[in-house]
C-alpha positions as CSV (number, residue, x, y, z in Angstrom):
1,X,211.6,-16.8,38.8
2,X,207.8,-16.7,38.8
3,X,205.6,-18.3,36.0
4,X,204.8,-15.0,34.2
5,X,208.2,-14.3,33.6
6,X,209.4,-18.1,32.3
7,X,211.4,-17.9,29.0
8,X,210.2,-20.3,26.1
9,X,213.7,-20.9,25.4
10,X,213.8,-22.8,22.3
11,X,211.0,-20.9,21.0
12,X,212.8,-17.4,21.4
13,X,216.1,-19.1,20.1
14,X,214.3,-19.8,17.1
15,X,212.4,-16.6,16.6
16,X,215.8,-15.2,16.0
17,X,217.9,-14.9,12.6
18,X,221.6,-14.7,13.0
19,X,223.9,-13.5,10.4
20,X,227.5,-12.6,9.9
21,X,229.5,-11.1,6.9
22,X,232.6,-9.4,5.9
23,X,232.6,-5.6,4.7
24,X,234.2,-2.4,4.1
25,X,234.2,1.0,6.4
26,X,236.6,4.4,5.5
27,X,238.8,1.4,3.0
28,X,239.0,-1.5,6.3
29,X,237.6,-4.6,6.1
30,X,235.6,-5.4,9.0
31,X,233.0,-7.8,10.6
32,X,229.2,-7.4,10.6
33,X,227.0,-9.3,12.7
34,X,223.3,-9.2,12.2
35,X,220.5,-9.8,14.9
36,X,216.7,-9.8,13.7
37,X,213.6,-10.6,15.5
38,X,209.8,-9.9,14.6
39,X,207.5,-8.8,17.4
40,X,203.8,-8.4,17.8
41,X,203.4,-4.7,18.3
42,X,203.7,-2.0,15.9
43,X,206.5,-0.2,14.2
44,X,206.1,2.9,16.7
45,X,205.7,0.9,20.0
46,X,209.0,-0.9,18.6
47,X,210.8,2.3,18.0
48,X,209.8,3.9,20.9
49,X,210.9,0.6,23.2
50,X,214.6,1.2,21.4
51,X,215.0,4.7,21.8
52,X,213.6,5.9,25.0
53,X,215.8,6.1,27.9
54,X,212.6,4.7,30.2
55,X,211.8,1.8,28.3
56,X,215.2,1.0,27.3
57,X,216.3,1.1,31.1
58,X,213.4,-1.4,31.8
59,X,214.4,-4.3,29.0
60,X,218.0,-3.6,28.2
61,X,220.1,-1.1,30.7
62,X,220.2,2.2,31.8
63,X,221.2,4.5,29.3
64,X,221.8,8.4,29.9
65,X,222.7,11.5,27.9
66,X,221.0,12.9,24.7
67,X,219.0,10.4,22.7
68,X,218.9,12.3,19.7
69,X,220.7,12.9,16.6
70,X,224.5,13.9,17.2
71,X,224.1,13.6,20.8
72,X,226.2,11.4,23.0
73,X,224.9,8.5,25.1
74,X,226.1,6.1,27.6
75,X,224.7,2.4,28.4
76,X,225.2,1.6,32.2
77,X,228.4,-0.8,32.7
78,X,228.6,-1.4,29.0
79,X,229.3,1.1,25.4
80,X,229.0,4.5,24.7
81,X,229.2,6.6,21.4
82,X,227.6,9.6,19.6
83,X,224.3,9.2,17.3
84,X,224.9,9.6,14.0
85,X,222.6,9.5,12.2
86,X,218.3,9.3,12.7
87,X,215.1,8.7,11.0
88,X,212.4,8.1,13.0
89,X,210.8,5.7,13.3
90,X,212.3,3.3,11.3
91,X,216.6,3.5,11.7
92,X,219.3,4.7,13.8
93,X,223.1,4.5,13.6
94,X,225.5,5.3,16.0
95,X,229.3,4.4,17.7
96,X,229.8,1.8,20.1
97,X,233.0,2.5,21.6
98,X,233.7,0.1,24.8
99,X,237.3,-0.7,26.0
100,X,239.1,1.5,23.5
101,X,237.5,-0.1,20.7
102,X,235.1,1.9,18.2
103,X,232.4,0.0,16.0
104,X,229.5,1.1,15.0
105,X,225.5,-0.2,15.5
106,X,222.9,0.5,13.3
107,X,219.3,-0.3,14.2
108,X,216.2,-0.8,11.8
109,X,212.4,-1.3,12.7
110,X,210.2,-2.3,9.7
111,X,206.9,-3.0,9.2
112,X,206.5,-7.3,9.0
113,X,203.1,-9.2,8.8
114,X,200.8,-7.0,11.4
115,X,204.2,-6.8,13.4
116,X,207.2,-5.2,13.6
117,X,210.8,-6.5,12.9
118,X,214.0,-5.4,14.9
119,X,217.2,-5.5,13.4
120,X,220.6,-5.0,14.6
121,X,224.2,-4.9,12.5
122,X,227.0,-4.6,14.7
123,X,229.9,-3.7,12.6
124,X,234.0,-3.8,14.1
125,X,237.2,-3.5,12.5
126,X,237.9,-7.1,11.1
127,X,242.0,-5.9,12.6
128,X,240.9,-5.4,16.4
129,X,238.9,-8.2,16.2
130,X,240.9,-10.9,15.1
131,X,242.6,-12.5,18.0
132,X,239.7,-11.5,20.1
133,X,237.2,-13.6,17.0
134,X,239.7,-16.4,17.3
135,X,239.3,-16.7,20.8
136,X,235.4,-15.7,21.3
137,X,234.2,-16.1,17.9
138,X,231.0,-14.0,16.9
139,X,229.1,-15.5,20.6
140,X,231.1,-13.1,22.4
141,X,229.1,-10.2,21.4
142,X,226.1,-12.3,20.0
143,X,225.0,-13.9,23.2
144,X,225.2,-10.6,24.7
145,X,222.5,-9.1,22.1
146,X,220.4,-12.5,22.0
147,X,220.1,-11.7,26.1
148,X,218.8,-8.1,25.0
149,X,216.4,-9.5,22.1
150,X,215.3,-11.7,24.8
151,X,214.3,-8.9,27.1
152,X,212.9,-6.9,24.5
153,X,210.7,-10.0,23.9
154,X,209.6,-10.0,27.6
155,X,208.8,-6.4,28.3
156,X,207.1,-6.4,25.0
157,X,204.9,-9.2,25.6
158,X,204.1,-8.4,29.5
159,X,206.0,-5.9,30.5
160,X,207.5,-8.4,32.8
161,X,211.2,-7.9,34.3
162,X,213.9,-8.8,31.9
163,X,215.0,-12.6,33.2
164,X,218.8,-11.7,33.2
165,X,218.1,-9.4,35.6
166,X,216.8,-11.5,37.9
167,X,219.8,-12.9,40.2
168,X,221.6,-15.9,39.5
169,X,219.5,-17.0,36.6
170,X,222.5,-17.3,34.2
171,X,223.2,-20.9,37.0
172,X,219.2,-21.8,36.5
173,X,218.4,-24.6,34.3
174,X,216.4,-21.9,31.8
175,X,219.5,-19.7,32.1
176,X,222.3,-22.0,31.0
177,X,220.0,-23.5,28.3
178,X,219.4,-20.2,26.9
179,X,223.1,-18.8,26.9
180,X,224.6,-22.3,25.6
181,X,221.3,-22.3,22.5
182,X,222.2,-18.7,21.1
183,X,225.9,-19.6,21.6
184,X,225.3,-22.7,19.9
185,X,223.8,-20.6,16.8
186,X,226.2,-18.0,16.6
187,X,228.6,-20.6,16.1
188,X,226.2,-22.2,13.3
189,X,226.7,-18.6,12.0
190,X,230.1,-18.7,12.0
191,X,230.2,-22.2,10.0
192,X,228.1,-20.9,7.4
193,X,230.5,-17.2,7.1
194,X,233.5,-20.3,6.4
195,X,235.0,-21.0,9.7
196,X,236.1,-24.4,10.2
197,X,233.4,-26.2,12.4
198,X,236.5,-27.5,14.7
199,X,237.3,-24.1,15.5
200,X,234.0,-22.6,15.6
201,X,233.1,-25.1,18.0
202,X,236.2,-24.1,20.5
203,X,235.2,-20.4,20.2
204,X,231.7,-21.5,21.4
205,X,232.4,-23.1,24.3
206,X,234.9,-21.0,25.3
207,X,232.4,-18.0,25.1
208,X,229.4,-20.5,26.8
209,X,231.5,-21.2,29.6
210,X,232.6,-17.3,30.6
211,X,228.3,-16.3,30.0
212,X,227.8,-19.3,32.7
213,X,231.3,-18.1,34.9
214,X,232.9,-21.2,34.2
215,X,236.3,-22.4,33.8
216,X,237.2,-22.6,29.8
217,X,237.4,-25.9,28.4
218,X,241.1,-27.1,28.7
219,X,242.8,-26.2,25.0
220,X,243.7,-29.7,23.4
């Protein structure tokens, strides 16, 4: 990977805020995780890197169909779902159905100190996700998003490739210290919603382990 496009790991790992909570959707408890990041740009360069299929395509993955309000979209290799609901430029909500699973996203830009912040909740059924949680924990589909803050962070401050793109650099010293920091914190996360850190700590090494395509740790 060439200098321009070198990832201040720690720093980006820190830049980060990581929640998770229970809730309610239609009377079902689920699971909310919740991704936030301020960037140096405004609130309509932010927007605009979120929701168009060009710039999405050159930070986070191709992503066809109708990009507006009740129309139906689909990420390359990943989730689709239907836009529910809009409000340019500050929110967006829409279903992330993947594997034959439905949970929903909801995205937020606000204004933040001659910046922009960018938040994510990703909310699922607490039901479908429980043997999955117990397994992954919350790094399963944390990691996954930390990757795409990541290259939001990258196109936004050069316009540089995304680093995950680049092949192989999950196995590159930067790349494996990356994945294992933000699974690391989402397992901080998952301390602090009231898992037991022994448990917490499985689920996060399990879920480092398939981000690097390693074997998991031996159970015991």
């Amino acid at each position: 990977m060439s200098e321009s496009t070198a990832v201040d790991v720690d720093g980006q790992i820190r830049a980060v805020s990581r929640e998770l909570r229970t809730g309610e959707r239609d009377g079902e408890q689920t699971m909310v995780s919740s991704i936030s990041q301020r960037y140096d740009t405004t609130v309509e360069d932010l927007w605009e890197a979120c929701t168009s299929a060009e710039r999405l395509r050159r930070w986070f993955a191709p992503v066809t169909g109708d990009l507006r309000l009740g129309g139906e979209y689909q990420v390359e290799g990943n989730a689709g779902g239907t836009i529910e609901a809009c409000t340019a430029p500050h929110s967006f909500s829409a279903t992330w159905e993947f594997g034959g699973n439905t949970s929903w996203i909801t995205v937020r830009v606000d204004p933040e100190d001659e910046g922009a912040r960018l938040t994510l909740k990703h909310t699922a059924p607490a039901d479908t996700e429980s043997e999955f949680w117990q397994q992954f924990g919350p790094g399963a589909t944390g990691v996954g998003w930390d990757l795409a803050f990541l290259g939001l962070a990258q196109h936004l401050r050069s316009g540089a490739q995304m680093p995950q793109e680049a092949e192989g650099w999950e196995a590159t010293e930067e790349g494996r210290r990356f994945i294992s920091g933000s699974s690391a914190a989402w397992a901080e996360a998952n301390v602090e919603l009231g898992t037991p850190r022994a448990d917490a700590e499985a689920a996060r090494e399990r879920t480092t382990a398939f981000y690097l395509g390693e074997e998991p740790p031996a159970e015991g």
